[in-house]
Structures are given as structure tokens and as C-alpha cells.
Biotite code that builds the C-alpha atoms (Angstrom):
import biotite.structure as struc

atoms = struc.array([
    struc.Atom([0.000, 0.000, 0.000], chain_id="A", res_id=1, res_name="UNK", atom_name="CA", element="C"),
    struc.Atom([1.521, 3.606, -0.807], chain_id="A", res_id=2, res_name="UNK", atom_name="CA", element="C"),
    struc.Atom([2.192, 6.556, 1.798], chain_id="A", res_id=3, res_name="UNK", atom_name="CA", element="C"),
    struc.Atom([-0.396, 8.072, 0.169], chain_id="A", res_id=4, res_name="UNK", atom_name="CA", element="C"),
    struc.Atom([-3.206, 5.507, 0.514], chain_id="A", res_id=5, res_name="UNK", atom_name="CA", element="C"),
    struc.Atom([-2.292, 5.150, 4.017], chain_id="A", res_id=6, res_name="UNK", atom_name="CA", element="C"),
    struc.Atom([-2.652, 8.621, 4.796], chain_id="A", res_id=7, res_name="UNK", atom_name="CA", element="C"),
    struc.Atom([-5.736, 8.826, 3.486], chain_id="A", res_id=8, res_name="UNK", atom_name="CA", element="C"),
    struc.Atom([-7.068, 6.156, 5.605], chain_id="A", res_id=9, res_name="UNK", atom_name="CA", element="C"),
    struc.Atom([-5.570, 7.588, 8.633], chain_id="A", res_id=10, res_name="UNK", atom_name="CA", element="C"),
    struc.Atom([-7.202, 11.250, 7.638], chain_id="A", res_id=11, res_name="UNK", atom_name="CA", element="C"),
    struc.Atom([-10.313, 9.561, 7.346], chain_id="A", res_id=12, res_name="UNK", atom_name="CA", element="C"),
    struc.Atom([-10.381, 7.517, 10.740], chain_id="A", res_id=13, res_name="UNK", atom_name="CA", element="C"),
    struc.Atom([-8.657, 10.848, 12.405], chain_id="A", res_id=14, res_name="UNK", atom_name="CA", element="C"),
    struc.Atom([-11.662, 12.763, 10.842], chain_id="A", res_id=15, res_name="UNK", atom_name="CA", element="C"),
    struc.Atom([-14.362, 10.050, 12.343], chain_id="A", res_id=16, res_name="UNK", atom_name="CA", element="C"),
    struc.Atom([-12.405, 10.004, 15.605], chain_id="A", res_id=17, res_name="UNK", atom_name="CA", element="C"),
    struc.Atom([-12.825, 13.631, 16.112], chain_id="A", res_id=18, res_name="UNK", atom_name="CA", element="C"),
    struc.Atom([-16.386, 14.031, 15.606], chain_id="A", res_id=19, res_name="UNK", atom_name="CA", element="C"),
    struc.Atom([-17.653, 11.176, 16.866], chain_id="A", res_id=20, res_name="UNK", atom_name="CA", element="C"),
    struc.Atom([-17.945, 13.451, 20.824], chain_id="A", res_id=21, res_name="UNK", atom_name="CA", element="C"),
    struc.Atom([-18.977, 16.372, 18.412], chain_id="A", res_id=22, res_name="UNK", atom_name="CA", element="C"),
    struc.Atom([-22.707, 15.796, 19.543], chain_id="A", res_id=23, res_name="UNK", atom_name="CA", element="C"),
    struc.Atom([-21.607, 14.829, 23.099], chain_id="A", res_id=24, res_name="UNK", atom_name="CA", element="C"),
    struc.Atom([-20.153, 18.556, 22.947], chain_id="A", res_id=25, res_name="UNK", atom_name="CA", element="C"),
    struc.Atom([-22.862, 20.303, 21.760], chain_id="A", res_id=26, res_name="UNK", atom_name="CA", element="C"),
    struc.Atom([-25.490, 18.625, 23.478], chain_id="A", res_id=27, res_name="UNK", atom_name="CA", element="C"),
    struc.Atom([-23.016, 19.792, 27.135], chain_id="A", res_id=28, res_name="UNK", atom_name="CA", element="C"),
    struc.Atom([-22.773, 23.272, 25.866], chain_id="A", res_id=29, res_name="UNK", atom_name="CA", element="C"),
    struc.Atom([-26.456, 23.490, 25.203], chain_id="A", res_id=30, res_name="UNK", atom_name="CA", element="C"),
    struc.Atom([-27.591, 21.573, 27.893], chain_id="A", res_id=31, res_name="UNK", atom_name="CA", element="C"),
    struc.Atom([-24.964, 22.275, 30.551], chain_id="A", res_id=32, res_name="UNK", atom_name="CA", element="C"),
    struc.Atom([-25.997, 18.979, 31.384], chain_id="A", res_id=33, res_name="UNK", atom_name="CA", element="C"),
    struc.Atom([-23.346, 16.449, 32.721], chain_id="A", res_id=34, res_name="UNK", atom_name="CA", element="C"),
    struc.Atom([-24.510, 14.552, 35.625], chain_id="A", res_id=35, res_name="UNK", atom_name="CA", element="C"),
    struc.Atom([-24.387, 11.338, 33.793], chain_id="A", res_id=36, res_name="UNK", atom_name="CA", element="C"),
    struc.Atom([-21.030, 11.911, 32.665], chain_id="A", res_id=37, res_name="UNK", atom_name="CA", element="C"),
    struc.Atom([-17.919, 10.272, 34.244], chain_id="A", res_id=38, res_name="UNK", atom_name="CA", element="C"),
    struc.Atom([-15.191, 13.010, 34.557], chain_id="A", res_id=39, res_name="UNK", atom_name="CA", element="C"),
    struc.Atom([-12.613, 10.101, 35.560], chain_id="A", res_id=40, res_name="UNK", atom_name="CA", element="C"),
    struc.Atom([-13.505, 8.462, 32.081], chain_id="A", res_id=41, res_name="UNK", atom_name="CA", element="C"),
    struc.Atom([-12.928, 12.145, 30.308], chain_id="A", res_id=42, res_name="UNK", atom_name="CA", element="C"),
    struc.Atom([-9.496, 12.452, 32.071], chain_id="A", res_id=43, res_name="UNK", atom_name="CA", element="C"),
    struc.Atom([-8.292, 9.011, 31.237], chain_id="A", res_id=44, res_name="UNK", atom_name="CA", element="C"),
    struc.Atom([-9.391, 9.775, 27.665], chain_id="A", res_id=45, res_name="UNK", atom_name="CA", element="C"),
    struc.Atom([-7.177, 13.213, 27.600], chain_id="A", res_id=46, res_name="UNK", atom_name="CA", element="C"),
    struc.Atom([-4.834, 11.935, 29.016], chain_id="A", res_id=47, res_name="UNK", atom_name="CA", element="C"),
    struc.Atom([-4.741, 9.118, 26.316], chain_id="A", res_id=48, res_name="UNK", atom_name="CA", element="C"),
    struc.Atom([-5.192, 11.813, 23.481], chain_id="A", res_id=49, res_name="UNK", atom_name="CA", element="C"),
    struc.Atom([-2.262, 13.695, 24.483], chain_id="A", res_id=50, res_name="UNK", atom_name="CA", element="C"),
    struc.Atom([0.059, 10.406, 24.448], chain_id="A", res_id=51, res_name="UNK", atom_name="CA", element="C"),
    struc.Atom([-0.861, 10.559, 20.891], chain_id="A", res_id=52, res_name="UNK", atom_name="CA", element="C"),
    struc.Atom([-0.700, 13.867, 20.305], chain_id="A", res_id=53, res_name="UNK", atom_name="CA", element="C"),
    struc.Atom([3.075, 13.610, 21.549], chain_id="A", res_id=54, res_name="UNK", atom_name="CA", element="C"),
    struc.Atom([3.429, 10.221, 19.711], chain_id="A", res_id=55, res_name="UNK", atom_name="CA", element="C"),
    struc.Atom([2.130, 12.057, 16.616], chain_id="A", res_id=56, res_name="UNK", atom_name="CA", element="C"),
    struc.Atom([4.374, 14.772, 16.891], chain_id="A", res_id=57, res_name="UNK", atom_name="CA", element="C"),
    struc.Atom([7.583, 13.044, 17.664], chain_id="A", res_id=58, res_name="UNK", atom_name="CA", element="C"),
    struc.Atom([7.070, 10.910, 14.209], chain_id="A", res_id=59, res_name="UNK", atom_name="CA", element="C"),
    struc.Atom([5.555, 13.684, 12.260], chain_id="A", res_id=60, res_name="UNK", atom_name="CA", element="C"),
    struc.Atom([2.335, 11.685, 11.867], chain_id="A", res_id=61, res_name="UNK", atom_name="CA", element="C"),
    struc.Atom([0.184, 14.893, 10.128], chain_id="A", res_id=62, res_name="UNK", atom_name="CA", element="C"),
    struc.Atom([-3.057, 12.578, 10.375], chain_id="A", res_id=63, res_name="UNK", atom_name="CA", element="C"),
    struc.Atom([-2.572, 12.146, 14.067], chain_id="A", res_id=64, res_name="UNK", atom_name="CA", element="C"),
    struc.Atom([-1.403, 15.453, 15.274], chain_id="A", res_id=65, res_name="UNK", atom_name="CA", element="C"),
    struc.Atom([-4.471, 16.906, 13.161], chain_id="A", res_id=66, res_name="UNK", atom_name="CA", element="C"),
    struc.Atom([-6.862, 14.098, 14.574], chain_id="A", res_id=67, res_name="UNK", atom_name="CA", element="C"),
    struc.Atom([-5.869, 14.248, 18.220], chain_id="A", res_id=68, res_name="UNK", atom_name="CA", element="C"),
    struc.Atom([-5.538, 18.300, 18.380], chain_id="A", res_id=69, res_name="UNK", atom_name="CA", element="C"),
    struc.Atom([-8.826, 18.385, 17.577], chain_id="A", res_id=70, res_name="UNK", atom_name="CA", element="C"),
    struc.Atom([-10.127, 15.491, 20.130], chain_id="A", res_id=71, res_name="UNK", atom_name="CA", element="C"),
    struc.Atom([-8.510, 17.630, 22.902], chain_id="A", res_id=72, res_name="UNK", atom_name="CA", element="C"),
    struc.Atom([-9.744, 20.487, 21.986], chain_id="A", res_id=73, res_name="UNK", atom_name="CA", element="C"),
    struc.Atom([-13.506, 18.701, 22.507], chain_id="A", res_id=74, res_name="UNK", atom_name="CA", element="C"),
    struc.Atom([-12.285, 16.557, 25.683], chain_id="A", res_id=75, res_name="UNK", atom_name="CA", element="C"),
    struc.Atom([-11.100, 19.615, 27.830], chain_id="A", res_id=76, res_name="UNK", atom_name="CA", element="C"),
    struc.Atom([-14.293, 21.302, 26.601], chain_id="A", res_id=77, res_name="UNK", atom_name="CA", element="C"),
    struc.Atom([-16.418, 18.177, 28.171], chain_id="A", res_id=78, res_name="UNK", atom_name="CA", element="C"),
    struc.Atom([-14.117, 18.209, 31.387], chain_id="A", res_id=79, res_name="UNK", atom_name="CA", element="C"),
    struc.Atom([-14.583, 21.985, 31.413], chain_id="A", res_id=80, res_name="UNK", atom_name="CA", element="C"),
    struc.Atom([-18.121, 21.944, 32.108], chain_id="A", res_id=81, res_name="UNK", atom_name="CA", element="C"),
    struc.Atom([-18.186, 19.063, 34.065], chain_id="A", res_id=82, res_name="UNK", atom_name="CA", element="C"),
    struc.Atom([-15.997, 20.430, 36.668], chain_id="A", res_id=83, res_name="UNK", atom_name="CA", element="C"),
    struc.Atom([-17.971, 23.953, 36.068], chain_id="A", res_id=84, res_name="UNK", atom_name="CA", element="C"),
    struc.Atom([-21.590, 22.323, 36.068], chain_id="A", res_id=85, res_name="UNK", atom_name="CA", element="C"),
    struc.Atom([-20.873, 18.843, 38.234], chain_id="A", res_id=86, res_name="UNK", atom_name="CA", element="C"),
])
């Protein structure tokens, strides 16, 4: 398979990855609604993204930088208002 057609397919599953807590984030923001959430979970979960992030960075891995800036970005927004709202 060539560079290319692998970076295509990790675009694409960096692109799913990132909006798949899309409506988890707007339905927060709207809602400010996050008893049923499990901050512990969302930590774990940042903390995993920025392993990546680093991981991504350190190899120059453009679909994963891209991929996980963009999941932290809507993690720490989720952790935000939990801690804010409870």
C-alpha cells in the first residue's frame, strides 16, 4: 500500500475520531448537562489523546497530530463543564 493511501485512511479515521464526541459537545454546551457523565472516564481519555498527540508529533504523523488536536480540543471542553456544572 503507498504513503499516500495510508494517509488517506488515517485522515479519514482521524476525521471520524474527532467528531464522533462532536454531539456529546454540543449537546453539554447546550444543555450544561453532565450529571451522567464520568469526569474520571474524560481524564483518562485526555490523558490518552495527548500520548498521541506527543506520539504524533515526535514521528511527524500529520493525520494524528491533526486528529488528536482536535479530540482535545472537545475533551477539555467536556471536562470543562463538568468540573464547572458537576
Amino acid at each position: 500500500m503507498s504513503v499516500i493511501s495510508l494517509d488517506i485512511i488515517g485522515y479519514i479515521a482521524g476525521f471520524l475520531t474527532s467528531i464522533s464526541q462532536l454531539p456529546q459537545v454540543i449537546r453539554v454546551v447546550k444543555t450544561k448537562e453532565t450529571k451522567s457523565i464520568s469526569l474520571l472516564t474524560y481524564i483518562i481519555l485526555f490523558l490518552g489523546i495527548v500520548l498521541w498527540l506527543i506520539y504524533g508529533i515526535l514521528t511527524r504523523d500529520f493525520p494524528l497530530i491533526i486528529a488528536n488536536s482536535i479530540t482535545v480540543i472537545s475533551t477539555l471542553t467536556i471536562i470543562r463543564y463538568k468540573i464547572k456544572f458537576g
